[in-house]
Backbone as a printed PyTorch tensor [residue, N CA C, xyz], in Angstrom:
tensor([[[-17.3200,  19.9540,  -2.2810],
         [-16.6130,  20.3890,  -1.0950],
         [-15.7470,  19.2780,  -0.5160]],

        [[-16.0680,  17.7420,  -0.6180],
         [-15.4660,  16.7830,  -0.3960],
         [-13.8050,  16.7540,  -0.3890]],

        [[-14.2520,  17.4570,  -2.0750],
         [-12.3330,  17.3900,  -2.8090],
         [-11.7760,  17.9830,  -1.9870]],

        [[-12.2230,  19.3940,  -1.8700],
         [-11.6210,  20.0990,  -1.1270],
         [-10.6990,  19.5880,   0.6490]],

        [[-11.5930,  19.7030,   1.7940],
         [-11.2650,  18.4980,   2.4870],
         [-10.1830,  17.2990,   2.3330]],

        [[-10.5720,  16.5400,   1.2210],
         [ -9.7170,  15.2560,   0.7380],
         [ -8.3950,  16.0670,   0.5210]],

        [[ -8.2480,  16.9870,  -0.0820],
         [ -6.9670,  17.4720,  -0.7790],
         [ -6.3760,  18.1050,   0.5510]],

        [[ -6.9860,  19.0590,   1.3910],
         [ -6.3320,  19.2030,   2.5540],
         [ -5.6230,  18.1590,   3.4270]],

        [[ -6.5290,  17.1950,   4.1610],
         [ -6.1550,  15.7230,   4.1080],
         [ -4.9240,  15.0660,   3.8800]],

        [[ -4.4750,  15.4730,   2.7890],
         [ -3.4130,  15.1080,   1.5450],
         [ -2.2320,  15.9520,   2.3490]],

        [[ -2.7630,  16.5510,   2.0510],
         [ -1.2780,  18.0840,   2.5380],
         [ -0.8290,  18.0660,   3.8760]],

        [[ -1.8580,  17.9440,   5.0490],
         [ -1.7440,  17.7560,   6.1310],
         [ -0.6330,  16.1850,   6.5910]],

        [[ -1.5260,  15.1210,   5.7470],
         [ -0.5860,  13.8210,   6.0400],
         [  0.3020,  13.7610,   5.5440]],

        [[  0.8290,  14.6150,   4.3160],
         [  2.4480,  14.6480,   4.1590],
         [  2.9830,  15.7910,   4.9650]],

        [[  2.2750,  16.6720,   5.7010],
         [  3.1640,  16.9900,   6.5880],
         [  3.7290,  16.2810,   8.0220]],

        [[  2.8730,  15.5080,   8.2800],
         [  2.3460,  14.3500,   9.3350],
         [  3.8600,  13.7240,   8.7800]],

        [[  3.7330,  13.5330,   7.8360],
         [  5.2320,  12.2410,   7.4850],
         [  6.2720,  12.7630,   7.2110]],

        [[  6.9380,  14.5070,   7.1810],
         [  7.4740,  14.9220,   7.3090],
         [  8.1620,  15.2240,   8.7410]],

        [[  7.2750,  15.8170,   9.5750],
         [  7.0040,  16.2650,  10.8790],
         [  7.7010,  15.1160,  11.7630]],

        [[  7.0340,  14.2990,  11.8170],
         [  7.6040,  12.8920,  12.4780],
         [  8.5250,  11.9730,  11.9970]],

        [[  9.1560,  11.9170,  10.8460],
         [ 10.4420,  11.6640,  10.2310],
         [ 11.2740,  12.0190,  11.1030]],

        [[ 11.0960,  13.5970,  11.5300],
         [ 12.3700,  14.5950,  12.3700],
         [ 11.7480,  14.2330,  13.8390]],

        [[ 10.2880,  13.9940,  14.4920],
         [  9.9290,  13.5480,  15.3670],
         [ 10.5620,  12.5580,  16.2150]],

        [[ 11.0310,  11.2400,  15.2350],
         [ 11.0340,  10.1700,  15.7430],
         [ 12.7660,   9.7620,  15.6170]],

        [[ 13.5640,  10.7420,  15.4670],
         [ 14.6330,  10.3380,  14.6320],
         [ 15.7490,   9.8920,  16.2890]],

        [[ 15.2320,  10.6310,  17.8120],
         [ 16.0040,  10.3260,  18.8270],
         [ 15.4300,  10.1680,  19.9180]],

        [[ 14.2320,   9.5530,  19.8100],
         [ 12.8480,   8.9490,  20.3440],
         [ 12.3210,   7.5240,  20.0510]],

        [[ 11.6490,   6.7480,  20.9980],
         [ 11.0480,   5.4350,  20.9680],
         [  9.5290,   6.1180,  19.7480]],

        [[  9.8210,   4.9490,  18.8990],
         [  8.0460,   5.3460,  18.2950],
         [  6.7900,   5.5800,  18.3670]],

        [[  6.9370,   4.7290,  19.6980],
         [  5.9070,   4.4350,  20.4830],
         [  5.3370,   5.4700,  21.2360]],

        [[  6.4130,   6.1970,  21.9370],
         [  6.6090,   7.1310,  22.6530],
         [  6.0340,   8.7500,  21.8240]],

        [[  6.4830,   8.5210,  20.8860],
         [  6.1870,   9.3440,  19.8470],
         [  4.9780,   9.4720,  19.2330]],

        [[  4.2450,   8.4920,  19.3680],
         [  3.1810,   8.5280,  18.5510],
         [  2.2250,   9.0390,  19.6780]],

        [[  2.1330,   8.6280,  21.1410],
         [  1.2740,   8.9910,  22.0790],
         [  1.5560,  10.4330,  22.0450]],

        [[  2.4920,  11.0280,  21.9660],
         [  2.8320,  12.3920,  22.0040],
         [  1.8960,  13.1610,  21.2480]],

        [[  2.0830,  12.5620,  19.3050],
         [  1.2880,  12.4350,  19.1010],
         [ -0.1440,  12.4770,  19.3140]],

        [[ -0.8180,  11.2760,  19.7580],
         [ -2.3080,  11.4840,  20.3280],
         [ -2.5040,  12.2000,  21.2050]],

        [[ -2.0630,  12.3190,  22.2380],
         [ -2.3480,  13.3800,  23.2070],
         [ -2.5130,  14.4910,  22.6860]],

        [[ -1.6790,  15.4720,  21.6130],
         [ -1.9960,  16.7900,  21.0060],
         [ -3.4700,  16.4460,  20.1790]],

        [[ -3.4030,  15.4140,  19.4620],
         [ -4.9750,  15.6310,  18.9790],
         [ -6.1920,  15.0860,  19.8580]],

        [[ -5.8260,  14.5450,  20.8380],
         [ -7.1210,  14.5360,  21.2980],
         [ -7.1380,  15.9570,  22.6050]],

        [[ -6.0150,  16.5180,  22.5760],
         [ -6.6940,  17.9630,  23.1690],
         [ -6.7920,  19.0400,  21.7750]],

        [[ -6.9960,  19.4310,  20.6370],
         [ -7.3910,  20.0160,  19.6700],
         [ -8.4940,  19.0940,  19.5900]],

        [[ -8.9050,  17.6520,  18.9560],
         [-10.1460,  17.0460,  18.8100],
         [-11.4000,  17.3420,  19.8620]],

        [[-11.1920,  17.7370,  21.0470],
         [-11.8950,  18.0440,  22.2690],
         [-12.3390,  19.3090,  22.4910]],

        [[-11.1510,  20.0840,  22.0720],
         [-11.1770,  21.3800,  21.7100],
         [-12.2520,  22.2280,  20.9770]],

        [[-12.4770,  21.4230,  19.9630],
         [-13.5060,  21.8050,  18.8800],
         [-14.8060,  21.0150,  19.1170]],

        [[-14.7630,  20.0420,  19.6810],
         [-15.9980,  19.4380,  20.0540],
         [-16.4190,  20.3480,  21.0940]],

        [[-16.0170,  21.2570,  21.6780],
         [-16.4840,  21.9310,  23.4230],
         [-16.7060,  22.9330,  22.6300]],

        [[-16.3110,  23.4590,  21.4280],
         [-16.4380,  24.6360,  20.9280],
         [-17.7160,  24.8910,  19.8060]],

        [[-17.9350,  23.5670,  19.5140],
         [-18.7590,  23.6140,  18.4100],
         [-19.6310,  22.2840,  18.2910]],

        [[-20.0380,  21.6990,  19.2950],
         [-20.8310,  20.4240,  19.4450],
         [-21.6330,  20.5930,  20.6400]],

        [[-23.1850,  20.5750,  20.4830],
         [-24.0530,  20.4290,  21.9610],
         [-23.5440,  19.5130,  22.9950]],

        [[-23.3920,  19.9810,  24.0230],
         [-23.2990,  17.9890,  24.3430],
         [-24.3880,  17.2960,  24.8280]],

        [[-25.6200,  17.4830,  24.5060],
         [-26.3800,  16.3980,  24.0850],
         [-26.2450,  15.4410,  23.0510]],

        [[-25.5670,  16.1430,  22.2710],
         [-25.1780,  15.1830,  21.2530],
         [-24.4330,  14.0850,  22.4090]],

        [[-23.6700,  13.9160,  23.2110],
         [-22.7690,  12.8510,  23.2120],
         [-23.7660,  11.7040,  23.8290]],

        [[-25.1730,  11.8870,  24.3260],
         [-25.7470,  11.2920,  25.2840],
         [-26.5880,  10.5090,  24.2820]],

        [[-26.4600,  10.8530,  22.6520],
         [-27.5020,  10.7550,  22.0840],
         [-26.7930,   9.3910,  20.9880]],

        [[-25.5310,   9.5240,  21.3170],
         [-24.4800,   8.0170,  20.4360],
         [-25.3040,   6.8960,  20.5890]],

        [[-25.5320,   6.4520,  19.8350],
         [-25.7190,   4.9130,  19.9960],
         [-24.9940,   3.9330,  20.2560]],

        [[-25.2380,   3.1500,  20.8440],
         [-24.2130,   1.6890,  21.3740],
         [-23.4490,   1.3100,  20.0240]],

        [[-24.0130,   0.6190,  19.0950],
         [-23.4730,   0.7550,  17.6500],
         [-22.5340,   1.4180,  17.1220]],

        [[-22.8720,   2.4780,  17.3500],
         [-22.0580,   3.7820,  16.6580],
         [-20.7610,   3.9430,  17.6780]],

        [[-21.1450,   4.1910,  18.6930],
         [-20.0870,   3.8310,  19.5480],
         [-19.0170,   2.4900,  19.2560]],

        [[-19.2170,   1.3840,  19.3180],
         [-18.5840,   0.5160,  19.2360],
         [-18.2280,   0.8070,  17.7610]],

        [[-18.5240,   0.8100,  16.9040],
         [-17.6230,   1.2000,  15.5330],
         [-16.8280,   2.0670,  15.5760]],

        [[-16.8270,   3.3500,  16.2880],
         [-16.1190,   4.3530,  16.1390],
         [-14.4620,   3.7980,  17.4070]],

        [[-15.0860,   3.3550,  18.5140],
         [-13.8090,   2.7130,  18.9310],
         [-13.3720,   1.6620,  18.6280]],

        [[-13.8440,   0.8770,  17.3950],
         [-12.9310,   0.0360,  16.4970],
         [-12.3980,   1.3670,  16.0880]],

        [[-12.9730,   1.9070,  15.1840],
         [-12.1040,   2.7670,  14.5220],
         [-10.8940,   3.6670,  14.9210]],

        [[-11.0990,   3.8640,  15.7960],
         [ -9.9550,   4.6160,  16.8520],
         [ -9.0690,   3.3340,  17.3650]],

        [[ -9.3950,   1.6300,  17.9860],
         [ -8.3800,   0.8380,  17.8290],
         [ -7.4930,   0.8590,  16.5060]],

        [[ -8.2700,   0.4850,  15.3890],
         [ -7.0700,   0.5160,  14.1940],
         [ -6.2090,   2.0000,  13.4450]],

        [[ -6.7830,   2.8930,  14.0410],
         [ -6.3780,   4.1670,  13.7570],
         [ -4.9720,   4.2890,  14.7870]],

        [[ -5.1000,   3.8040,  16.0750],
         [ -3.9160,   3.4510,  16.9280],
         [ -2.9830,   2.6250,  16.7390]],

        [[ -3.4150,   1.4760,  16.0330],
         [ -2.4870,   0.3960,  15.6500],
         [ -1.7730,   0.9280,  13.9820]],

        [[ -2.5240,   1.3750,  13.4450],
         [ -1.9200,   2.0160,  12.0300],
         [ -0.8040,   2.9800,  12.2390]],

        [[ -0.8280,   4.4990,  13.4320],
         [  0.0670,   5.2030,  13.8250],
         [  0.9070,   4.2940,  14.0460]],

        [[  0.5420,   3.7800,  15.2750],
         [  2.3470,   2.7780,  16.0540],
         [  2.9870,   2.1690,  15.1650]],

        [[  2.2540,   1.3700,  13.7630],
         [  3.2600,   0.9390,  12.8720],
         [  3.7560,   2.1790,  11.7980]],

        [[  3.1020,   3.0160,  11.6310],
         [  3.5140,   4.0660,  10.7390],
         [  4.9740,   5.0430,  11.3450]],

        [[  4.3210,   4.8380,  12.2490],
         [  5.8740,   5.9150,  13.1120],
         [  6.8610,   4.9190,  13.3650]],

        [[  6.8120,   3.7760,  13.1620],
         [  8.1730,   2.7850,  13.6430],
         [  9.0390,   2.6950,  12.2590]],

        [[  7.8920,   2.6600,  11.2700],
         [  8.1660,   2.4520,   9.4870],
         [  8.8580,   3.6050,   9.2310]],

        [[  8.7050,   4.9690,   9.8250],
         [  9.2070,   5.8510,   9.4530],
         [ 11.1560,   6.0990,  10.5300]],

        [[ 10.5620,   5.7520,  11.1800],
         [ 12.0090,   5.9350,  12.1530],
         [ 13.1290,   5.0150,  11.6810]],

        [[ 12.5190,   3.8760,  10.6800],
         [ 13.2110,   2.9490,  10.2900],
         [ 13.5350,   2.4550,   9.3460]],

        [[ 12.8630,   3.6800,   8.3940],
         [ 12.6340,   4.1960,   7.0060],
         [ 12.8000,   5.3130,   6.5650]],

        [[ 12.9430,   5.6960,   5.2020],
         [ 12.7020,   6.9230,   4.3540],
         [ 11.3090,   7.3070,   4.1960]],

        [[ 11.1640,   8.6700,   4.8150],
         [  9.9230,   8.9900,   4.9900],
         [  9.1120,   9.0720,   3.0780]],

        [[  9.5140,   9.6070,   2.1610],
         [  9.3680,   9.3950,   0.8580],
         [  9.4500,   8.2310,  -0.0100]],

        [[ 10.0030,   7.2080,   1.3470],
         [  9.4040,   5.3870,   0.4660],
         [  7.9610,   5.3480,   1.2520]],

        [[  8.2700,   5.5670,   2.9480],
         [  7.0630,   4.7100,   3.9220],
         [  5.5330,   4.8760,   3.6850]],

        [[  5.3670,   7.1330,   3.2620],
         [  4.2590,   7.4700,   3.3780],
         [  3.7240,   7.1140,   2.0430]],

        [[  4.5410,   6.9250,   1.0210],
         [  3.3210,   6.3400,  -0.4250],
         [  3.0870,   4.4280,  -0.3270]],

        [[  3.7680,   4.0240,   0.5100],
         [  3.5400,   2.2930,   0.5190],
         [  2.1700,   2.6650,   1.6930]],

        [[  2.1580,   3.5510,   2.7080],
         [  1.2780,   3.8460,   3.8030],
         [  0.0200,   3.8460,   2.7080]],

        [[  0.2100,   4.3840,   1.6580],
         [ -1.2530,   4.8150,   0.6970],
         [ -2.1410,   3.4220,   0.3430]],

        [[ -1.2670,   2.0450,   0.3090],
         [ -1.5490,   0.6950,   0.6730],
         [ -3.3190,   1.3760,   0.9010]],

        [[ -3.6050,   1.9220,   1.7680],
         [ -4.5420,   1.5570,   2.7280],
         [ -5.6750,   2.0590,   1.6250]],

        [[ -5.5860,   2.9150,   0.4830],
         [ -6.4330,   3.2040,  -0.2830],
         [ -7.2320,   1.8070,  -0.8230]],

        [[ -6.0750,   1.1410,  -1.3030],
         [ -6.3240,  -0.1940,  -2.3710],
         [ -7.1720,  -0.6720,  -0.9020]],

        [[ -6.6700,  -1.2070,   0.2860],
         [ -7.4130,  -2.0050,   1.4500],
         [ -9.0980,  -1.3760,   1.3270]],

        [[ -9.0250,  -0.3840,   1.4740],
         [-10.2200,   0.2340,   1.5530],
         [-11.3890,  -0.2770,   0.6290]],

        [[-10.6700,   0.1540,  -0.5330],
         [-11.8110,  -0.3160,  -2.0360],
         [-11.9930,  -1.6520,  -1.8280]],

        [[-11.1270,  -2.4730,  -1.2210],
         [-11.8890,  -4.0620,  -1.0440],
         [-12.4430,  -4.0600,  -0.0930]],

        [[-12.2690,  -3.9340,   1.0850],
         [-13.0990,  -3.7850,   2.2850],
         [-13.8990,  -3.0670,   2.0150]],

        [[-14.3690,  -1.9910,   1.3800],
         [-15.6660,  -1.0940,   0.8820],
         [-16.7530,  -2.2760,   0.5250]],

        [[-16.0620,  -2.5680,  -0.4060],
         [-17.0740,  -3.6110,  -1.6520],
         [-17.0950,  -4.7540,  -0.6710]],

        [[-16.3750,  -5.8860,   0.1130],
         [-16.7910,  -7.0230,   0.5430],
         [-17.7800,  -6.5590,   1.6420]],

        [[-17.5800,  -5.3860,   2.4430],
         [-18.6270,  -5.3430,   3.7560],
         [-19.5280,  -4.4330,   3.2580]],

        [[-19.1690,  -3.4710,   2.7600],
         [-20.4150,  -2.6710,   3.0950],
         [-21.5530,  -2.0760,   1.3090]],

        [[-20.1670,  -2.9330,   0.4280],
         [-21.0730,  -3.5660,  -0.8560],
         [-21.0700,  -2.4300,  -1.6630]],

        [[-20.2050,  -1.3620,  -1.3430],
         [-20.0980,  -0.1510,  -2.2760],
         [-19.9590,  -0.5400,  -3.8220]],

        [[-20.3760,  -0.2810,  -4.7420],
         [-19.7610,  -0.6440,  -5.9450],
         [-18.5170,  -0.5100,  -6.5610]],

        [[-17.6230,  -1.3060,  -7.1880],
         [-16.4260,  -1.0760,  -7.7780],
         [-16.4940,  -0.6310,  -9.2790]],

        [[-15.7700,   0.5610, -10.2010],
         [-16.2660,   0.9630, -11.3520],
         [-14.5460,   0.1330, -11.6890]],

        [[-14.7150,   0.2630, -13.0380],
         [-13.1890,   0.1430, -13.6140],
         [-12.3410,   1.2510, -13.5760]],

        [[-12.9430,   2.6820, -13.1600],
         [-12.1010,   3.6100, -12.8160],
         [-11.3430,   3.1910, -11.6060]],

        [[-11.9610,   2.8130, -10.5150],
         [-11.5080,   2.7490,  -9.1230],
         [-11.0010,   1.3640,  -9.2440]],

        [[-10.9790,   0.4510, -10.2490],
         [ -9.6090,  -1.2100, -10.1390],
         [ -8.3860,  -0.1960, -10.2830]],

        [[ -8.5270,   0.5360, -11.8990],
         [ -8.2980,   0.9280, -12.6830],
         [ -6.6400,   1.5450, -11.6950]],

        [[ -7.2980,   2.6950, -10.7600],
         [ -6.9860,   3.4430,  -9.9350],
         [ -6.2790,   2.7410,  -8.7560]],

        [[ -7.0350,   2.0760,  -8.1400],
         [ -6.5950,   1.1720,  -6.8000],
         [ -5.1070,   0.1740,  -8.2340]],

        [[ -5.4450,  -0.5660,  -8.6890],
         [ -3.9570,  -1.2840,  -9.4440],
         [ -2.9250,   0.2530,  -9.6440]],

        [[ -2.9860,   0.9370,  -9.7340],
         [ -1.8860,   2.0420, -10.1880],
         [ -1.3220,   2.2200,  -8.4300]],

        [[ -2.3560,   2.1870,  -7.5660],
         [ -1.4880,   2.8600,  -6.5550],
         [ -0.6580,   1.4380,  -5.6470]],

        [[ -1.9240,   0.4130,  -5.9340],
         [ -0.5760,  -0.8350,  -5.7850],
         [  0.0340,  -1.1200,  -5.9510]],

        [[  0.6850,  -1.0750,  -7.7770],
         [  1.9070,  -0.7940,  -8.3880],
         [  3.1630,   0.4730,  -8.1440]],

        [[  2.5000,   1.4730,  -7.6410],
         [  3.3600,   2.3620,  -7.0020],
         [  3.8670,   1.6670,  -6.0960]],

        [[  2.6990,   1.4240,  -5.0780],
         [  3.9190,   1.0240,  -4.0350],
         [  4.8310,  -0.5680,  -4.0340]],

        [[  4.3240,  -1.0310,  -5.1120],
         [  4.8960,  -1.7850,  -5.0340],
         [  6.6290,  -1.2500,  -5.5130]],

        [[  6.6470,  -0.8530,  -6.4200],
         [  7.8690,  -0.6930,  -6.8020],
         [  8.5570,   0.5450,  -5.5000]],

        [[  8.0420,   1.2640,  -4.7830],
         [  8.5400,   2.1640,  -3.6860],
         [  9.1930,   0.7660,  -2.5660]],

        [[  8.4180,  -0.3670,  -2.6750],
         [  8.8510,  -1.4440,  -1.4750],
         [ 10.0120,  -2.2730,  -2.0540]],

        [[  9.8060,  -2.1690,  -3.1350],
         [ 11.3370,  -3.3390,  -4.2650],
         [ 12.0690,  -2.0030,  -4.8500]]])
């Protein structure tokens, strides 16, 4: 069911880099991207009121908390540069060099949290670095 998900994912963020290509084209980026957040965090809220106890929210841990708003800091800092890259870019160079973040991942996987690396996934992560590399030259 994962794939599934993942592949939606896929479809959704190239519409994301479509969408905001035409978004950002007579607009600050910046400006744009909050526009941006604001629609998903009223749909993200949306579905949490619709389909989450809220005991659950009382029940977060300090931990979990603080990771998840790292995660939401660099998820903020990734948009603001993604929407500036695109306003200032070809959306069909920016969003496959954006894929960068796959290769980041598989090392940051393996140095922190010690996931294993197969030779499928070098294998894989070198192909999509080489993509973008040649999308950036």
């Amino acid at each position: 069911m994962w794939q599934l998900y993942a592949i939606l994912s896929a479809l959704f963020a190239a519409l994301t880099a479509i969408f905001a290509k035409v978004g950002v084209a007579n607009v600050n980026s910046n400006l744009a991207t909050a526009i941006r957040t604001l629609v998903i965090l009223f749909i993200t809220w949306g579905i949490v009121f619709a389909t989450v106890p809220l005991r659950e929210v009382k029940d977060i841990s300090k931990n979990t908390l603080l990771f998840l708003v790292l995660s939401g800091l660099a998820t903020g800092m990734s948009w603001l540069f993604y929407f500036k890259a695109l306003q200032v870019g070809d959306a069909s160079k920016v969003a496959p060099v954006d894929k960068l973040s796959v290769v980041f991942t598989i090392i940051l996987a393996f140095v922190f949290l010690g996931e294993p690396v197969s030779m499928k996934v070098i294998i894989g992560g070198l192909l999509i670095l080489a993509g973008s590399l040649v999308m950036i030259f």
